[in-house]
C-alpha positions as CSV (number, residue, x, y, z in Angstrom):
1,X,121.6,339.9,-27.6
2,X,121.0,336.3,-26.3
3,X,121.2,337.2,-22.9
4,X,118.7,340.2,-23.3
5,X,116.3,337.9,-24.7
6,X,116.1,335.3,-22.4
7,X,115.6,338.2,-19.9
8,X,112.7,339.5,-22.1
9,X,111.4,335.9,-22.2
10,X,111.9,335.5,-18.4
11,X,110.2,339.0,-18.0
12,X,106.6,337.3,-19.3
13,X,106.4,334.7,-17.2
14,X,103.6,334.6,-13.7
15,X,105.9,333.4,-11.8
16,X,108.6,335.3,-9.8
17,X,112.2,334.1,-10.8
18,X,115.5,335.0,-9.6
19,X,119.1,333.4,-9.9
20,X,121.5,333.4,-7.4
21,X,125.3,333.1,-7.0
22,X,127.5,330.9,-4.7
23,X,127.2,333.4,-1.8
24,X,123.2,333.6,-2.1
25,X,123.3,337.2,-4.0
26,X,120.3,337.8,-6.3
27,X,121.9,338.4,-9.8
28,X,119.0,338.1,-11.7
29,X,115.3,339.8,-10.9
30,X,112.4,338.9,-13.2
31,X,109.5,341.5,-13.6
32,X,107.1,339.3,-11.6
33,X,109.3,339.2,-8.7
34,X,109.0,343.4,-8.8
35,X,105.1,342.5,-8.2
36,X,105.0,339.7,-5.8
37,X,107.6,341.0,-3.3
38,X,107.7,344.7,-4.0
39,X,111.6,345.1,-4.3
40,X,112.9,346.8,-7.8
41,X,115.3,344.9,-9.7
42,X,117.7,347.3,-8.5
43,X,116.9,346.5,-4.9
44,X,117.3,343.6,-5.1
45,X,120.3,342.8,-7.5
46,X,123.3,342.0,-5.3
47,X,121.5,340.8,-2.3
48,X,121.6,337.8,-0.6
49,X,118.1,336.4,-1.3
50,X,117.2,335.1,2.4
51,X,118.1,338.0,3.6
52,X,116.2,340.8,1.9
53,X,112.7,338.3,2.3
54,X,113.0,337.0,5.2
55,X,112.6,333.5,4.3
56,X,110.8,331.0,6.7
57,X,111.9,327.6,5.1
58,X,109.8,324.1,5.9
59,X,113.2,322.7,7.1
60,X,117.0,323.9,8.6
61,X,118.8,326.1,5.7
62,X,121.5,323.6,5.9
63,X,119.5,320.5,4.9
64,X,117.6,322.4,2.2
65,X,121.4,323.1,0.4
66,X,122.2,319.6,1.0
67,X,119.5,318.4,-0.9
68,X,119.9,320.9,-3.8
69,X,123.8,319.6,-4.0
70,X,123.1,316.6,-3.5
71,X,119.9,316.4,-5.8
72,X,120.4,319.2,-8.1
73,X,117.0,320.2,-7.6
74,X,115.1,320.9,-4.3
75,X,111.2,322.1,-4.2
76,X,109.2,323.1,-0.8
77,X,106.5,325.5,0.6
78,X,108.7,328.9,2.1
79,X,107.1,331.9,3.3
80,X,108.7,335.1,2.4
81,X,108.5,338.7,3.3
82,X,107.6,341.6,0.8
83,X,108.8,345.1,1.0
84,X,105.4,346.6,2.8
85,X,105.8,343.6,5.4
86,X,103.1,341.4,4.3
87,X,104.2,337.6,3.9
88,X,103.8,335.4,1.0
89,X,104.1,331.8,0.4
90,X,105.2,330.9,-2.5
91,X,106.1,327.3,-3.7
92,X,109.6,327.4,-4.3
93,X,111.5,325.7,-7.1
94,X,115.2,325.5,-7.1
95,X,117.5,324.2,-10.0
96,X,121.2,323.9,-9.1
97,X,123.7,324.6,-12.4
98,X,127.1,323.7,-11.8
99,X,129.7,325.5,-13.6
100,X,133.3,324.0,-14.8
101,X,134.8,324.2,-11.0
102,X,132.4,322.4,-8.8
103,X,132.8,325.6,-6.5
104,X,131.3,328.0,-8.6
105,X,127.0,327.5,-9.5
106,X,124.5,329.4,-9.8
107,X,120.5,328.7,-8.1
108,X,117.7,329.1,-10.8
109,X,114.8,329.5,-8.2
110,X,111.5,329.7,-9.1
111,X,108.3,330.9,-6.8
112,X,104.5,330.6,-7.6
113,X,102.5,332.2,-5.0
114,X,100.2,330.3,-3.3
115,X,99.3,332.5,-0.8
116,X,95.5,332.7,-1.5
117,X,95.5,329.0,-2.1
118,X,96.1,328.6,1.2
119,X,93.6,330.6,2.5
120,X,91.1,328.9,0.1
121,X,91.9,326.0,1.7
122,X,92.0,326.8,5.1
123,X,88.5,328.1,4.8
124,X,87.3,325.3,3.5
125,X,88.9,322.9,5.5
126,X,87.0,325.0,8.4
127,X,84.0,325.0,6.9
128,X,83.9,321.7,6.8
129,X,85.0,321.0,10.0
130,X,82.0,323.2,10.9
131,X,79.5,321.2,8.9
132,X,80.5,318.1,10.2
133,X,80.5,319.3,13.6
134,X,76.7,320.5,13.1
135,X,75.9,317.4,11.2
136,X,77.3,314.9,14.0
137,X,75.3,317.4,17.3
138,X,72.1,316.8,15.0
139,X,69.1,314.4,16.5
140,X,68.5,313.7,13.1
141,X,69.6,310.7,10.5
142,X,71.6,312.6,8.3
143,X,73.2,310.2,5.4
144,X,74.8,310.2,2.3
145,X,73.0,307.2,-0.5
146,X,75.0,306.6,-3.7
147,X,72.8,306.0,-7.3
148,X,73.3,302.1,-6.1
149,X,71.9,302.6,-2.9
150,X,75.4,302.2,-1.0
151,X,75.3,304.0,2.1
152,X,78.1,306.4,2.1
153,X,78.3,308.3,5.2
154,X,75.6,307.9,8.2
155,X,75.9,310.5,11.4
156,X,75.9,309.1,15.2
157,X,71.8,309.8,15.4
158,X,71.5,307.3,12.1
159,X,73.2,304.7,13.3
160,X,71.4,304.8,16.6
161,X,68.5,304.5,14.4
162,X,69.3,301.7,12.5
163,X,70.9,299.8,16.0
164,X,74.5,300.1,14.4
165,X,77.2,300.3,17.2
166,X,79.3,301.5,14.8
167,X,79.8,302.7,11.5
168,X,81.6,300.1,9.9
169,X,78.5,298.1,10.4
170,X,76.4,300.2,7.8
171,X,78.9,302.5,5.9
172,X,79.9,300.9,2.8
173,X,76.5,298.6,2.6
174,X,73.7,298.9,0.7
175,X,71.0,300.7,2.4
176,X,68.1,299.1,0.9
177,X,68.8,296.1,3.3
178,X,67.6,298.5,6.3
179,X,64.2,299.7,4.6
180,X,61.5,297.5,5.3
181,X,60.3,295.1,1.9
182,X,57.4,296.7,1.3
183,X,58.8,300.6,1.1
184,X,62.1,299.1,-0.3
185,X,60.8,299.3,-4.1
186,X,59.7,303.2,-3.4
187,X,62.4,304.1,-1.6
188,X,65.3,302.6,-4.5
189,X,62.7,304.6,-7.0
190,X,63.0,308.0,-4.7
191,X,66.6,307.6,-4.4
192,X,67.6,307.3,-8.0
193,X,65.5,310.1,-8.6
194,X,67.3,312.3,-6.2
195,X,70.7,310.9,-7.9
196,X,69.1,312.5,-11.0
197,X,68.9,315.3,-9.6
198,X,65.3,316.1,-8.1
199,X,64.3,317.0,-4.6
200,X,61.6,315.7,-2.3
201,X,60.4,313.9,0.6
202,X,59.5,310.2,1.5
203,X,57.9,308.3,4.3
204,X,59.0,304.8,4.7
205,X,59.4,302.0,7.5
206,X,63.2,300.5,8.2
207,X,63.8,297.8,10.1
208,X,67.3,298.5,12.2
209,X,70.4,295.6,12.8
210,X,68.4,294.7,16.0
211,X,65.0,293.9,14.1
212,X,63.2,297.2,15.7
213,X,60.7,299.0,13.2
214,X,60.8,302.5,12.8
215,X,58.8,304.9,10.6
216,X,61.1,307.3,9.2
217,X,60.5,310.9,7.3
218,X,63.2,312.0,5.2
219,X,64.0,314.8,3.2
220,X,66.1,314.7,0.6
221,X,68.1,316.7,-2.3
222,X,71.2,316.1,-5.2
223,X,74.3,316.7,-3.6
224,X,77.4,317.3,-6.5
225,X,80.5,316.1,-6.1
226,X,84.0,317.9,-7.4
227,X,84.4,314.2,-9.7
228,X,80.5,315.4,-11.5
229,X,78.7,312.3,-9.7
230,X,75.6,313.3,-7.8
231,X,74.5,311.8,-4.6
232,X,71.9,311.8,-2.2
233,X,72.2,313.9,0.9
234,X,68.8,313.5,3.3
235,X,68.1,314.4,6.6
236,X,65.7,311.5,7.7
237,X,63.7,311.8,11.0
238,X,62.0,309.3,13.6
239,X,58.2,309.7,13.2
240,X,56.9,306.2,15.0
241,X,55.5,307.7,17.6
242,X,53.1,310.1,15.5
243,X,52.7,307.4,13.0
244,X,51.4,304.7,15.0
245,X,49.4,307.3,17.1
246,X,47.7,308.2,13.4
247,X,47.1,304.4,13.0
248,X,45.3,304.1,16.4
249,X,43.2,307.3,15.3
250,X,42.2,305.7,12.5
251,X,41.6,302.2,14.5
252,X,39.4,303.6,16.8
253,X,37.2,305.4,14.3
């Protein structure tokens, strides 16, 4: 009765569970396991585990038991193989119980699927890979302005803007340093207010590392972080030319 209702117990759990014998034959099959890998329990009883699924482990069987001897316990990212083909990874949990004899033990091994994790992930980590690519190839100053005005990331067409040679020489600073005085009081009030979590646009003068003036058009919006702190994300361009061509408009009229 014990037994049968641990195996009930077992039988709720998400996560696919199986034990093992000395020789690597399954001799328990949770109901999760049914569903992740598509073997019945009476498949799959008897078996030697690596065997029926095909694993893929992260390093040589050999040192993966060494570990669990050695360690008791031994954890890692192993693909597996379901019935209809398709593979899985799964992070694998492994609990080594020895028995009176040191020569007979039994594996407790446990396996949460993480195959859509991973493809999450991957995604992502492409999609950002994209987006940086797009942001770096961009004429414009695209930057990244923290609620205290430290300059958190700057492109390659920023720092040629502000005469930086690199980004160390920016990054990490406060950008009100590179806005000229007299915009430097609007622009600290524009980017709070973006921090806050407005939108909008700005014109303002910087003066670069090198002592060069520019006049500079920026638009701006909140950008969230995953930690709830908002930023500001702008995409700033170049407008002297126009602006001092307005200015001599104006002069000669």
């Amino acid at each position: 009765r014990a037994l049968s209702e641990q195996a009930r117990l077992l039988d709720l759990s998400n996560d696919a569970i199986l034990v093992r014998d000395a020789d690597d034959r399954i001799t328990y099959w949770n109901r999760a396991a049914d569903e992740l890998y598509g073997f019945t329990r009476e498949e799959a009883l008897g078996r030697v585990s690596h065997e029926l699924l095909r694993t893929q482990f992260p390093a040589a069987l050999d040192e993966v038991n060494e570990q669990l001897h050695r360690d008791e316990r031994w954890s890692g990212e192993v693909v597996h193989t379901r019935k209809d083909g398709a593979k899985v990874t799964v992070n694998s949990r492994w609990a080594l119980d020895r028995k009176a004899n040191r020569d007979t033990w039994c594996v407790l091994e446990t396996n949460n699927d993480i195959t859509q994790q991973q493809r999450t992930e991957k995604a992502l980590r492409e999609s950002e890979e994209r987006f940086r690519a797009i942001v770096e190839t961009t004429p414009e100053c695209v930057k990244l302005v923290a609620a205290d005005g430290t300059l958190l990331h700057m492109n390659s067409s920023g720092l040629q803007m502000v005469g930086a040679h690199s980004t160390e020489e920016v990054v990490g600073k406060n950008v009100y340093d590179l806005i000229a005085p007299g915009d430097r009081d609007r622009f600290k009030a524009f980017n709070e207010s973006i921090c806050h979590g407005e939108q909008g646009s700005l014109q303002f003068d910087i003066v670069g590392l090198e002592g060069k003036r520019r006049h500079m058009e920026t638009h701006a919006a909140p950008l969230r972080n995953p930690d709830g702190t908002i930023v500001h994300l702008a995409v700033s361009s170049d407008r002297s030319e126009e602006h001092t061509s307005e200015l001599q408009s104006h002069h000669d009229l």
